[in-house]
C-alpha angles and dihedrals in degrees: 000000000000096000086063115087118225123260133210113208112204115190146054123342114198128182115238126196129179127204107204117196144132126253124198108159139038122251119263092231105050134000091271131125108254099219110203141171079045109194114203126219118175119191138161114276142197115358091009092052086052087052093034098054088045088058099044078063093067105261137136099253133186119187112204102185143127119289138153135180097269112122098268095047089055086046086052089055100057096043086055098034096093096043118056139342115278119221095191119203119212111271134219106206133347123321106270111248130201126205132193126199103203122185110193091354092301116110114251098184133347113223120201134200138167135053103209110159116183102255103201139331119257131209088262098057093043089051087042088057094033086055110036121110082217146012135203118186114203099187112191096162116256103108114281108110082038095063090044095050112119091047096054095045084050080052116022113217124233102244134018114201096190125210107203078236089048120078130257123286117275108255117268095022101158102230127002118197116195117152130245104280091031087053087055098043088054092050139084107246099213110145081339117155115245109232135353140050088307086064096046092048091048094049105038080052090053089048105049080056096044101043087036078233118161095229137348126214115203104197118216107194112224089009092062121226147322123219133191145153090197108311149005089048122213115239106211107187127208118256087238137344120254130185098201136118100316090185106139107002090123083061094047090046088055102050089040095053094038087051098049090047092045082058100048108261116146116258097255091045088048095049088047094060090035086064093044083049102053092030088058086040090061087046102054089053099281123244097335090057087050111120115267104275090233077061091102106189111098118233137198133236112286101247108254102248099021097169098214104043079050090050092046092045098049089049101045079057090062085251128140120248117216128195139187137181149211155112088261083194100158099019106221147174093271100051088048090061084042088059108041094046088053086053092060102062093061148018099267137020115219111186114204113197141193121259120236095253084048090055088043096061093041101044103030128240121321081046127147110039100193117043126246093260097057099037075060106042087056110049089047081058082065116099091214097057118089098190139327122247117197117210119183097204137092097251121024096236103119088050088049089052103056093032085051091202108207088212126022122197130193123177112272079252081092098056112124090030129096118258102219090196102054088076084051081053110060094054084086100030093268126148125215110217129189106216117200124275133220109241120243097009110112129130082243090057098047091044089065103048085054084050095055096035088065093046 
């Protein structure tokens, strides 16, 4: 896209496979899973994941980085080849490859090869990093930012994404991303905490000194990221927290962050996409759901909370889909038990809630109180929440019919009165269910105790 400025990746590229199978039974011979009807996918790792999902977003990409002529190298070459421009460095060995055995989509074993190291830099690869608008240095230690080294601390790259066998981040690099345990081991302990976001904090603020780093982002998995430029760090949460297949996420948050700075955002706006970004990666499946790289049309991130891939997901995993539904104008305590109760009969919870203009025509003018962004924005803060819907009529009934809930919920203040949705319902197989309600909360009752409050 030509909005989207280019980005050189500097580091170690890796070649990942994944053999996908079921395994029901032990093997005869020793007390170990016997995996079968084994599916491959092979895709670009490490460093090239990092490029290659930089440039699945729609950006310019060149990948300096370590290949030879062995047989992964050259199966490197043609996943990447569509994608972006290669500067190779000179390899000793053979491409490292890394190989996972999953039984129902969980690793088994994890099976390495290859001990390719970057030998030298060559003058393409310097003129590559002198020239480039932006740099992001995946370092996953096997040579490649060392052997740039003096180019990238004359320019410092945007982003360092740092590997415990790799060295330490060029100064003034701009924002450096180890994880958690990455971001300890880095560290000096000292009086250091020993787990937990005091931890984090005490150890990204020793690193930014350390490193002479502008900023430094641990990332926390599920838990989001920490932020900090020496002290009073910045917790950025994830939109929602997600136990997939986190394979690759660190890679994702890389090539998120390096982008958005590439393009001008701010640190702590580029770290927070950068965390939407790896948190709706996990939840798509992570790298090994990621399109086959000779798929050449580029596409964008899955949205973190996208009702109807949710909805499609939850029930190709034989899962029941709940929704519910509301203007959540005023969020109270009885729409919270409402909600957590209707989270509770299924796999995952979709709100779908009522437009302005439909909470307009129902509850008159001066209603809502609250705009649509922020009705939203609230009840995705809710853990129970998997993700909002929006509908604009009066009924949801278009948005049931193409989310196909497999359960919908309203509040018992219903009770007595027609659902027009529960005959909707039973087209798929679904069931409308009234859930009890808690007396005397509603947004209408606590408008008017504010209302009198203030008279």
């Amino acid at each position: 896209m030509a909005d989207k400025s280019p980005l050189v990746v500097v580091g170690d590229a890796l070649l990942d496979r994944d053999l996908a199978g079921s395994a029901d039974r032990l093997a005869p011979d020793a007390p170990v899973p016997v995996v079968s009807g084994c599916a491959e996918r092979v895709r670009p790792g490490g460093a090239a994941l990092t490029a290659y999902l930089a440039a699945r977003d729609g950006r310019d990409v060149t990948l300096v980085t370590g290949v030879g002529d062995d047989p992964a190298s050259r199966a490197l070459r043609r996943l990447l080849d569509p994608w972006l421009d290669l500067v190779p460095l000179p390899l000793t060995g053979t491409l490292p490859e890394k190989t996972r055995v999953l039984a129902q989509d969980r690793p088994v074993v994890r099976l390495d090869r290859g001990d390719g190291r970057t030998r030298e830099a060559t003058g393409a690869a310097r003129a590559a990093v002198r020239r480039a608008p932006a740099v992001l240095v995946s370092d996953y230690g096997r040579g490649a930012a060392d052997a740039l080294r003096d180019d990238l601390a004359a320019r410092p790259p945007l982003v360092w994404d740092p590997h415990p066998r790799g060295g330490p981040p060029a100064p003034g690099t701009r924002l450096v991303t180890p994880s958690e345990k990455e971001a300890h081991a880095f560290a000096p302990r000292g009086d250091r905490p020993r787990e937990g976001l005091r931890a984090a904090a005490h150890s990204a603020a020793a690193l930014v000194r350390r490193w002479r780093a502008a900023a430094v982002a641990v990332t926390l998995g599920p838990r989001g990221a920490l932020l900090s430029y020496g002290e009073h760090p910045l917790l950025v949460p994830a939109p929602a927290a997600h136990h997939g297949d986190a394979c690759g996420a660190g890679d994702r948050f890389a090539a998120t962050a390096a982008g958005l700075l590439a393009d001008g955002a701010l640190v702590g706006e580029a770290v927070e996409g950068a965390v939407g970004a790896a948190s709706a990666f996990v939840a798509a499946g992570g790298a090994g759901a990621l399109p086959r790289a000779d798929s050449r049309t580029p596409a964008p991130p899955p949205a973190a909370d996208d009702p109807y891939a949710l909805a499609a997901r939850v029930r190709a995993e034989h899962g029941t889909v709940v929704a519910a539904g509301g203007c959540f104008d005023l969020l109270h305590a009885g729409h919270v038990g409402l909600l957590q109760a209707a989270r509770r009969l299924g796999d995952c919870l979709v709100v779908c809630v009522n437009s302005d203009a439909s909470v307009r025509r129902r509850k008159g003018e001066g209603r809502p109180v609250n705009p649509l962004a922020d009705r939203v924005r609230v009840l995705r803060a809710l853990a129970c929440v998997d993700a909002v819907a929006v509908f604009d009529e009066d009924t949801p009934e278009r948005l049931l019919a193409d989310l196909r809930p497999d359960v919908w919920v309203k509040g018992g203040d219903y009770a007595g009165a027609d659902l027009p949705e529960a005959a909707l319902l039973q087209e798929w197989g679904g069931q409308a269910v009234l859930l009890p309600y808690l007396d005397g909360r509603s947004s209408t009752a606590l408008m008017a105790r504010a209302a009198e409050g203030v008279r």
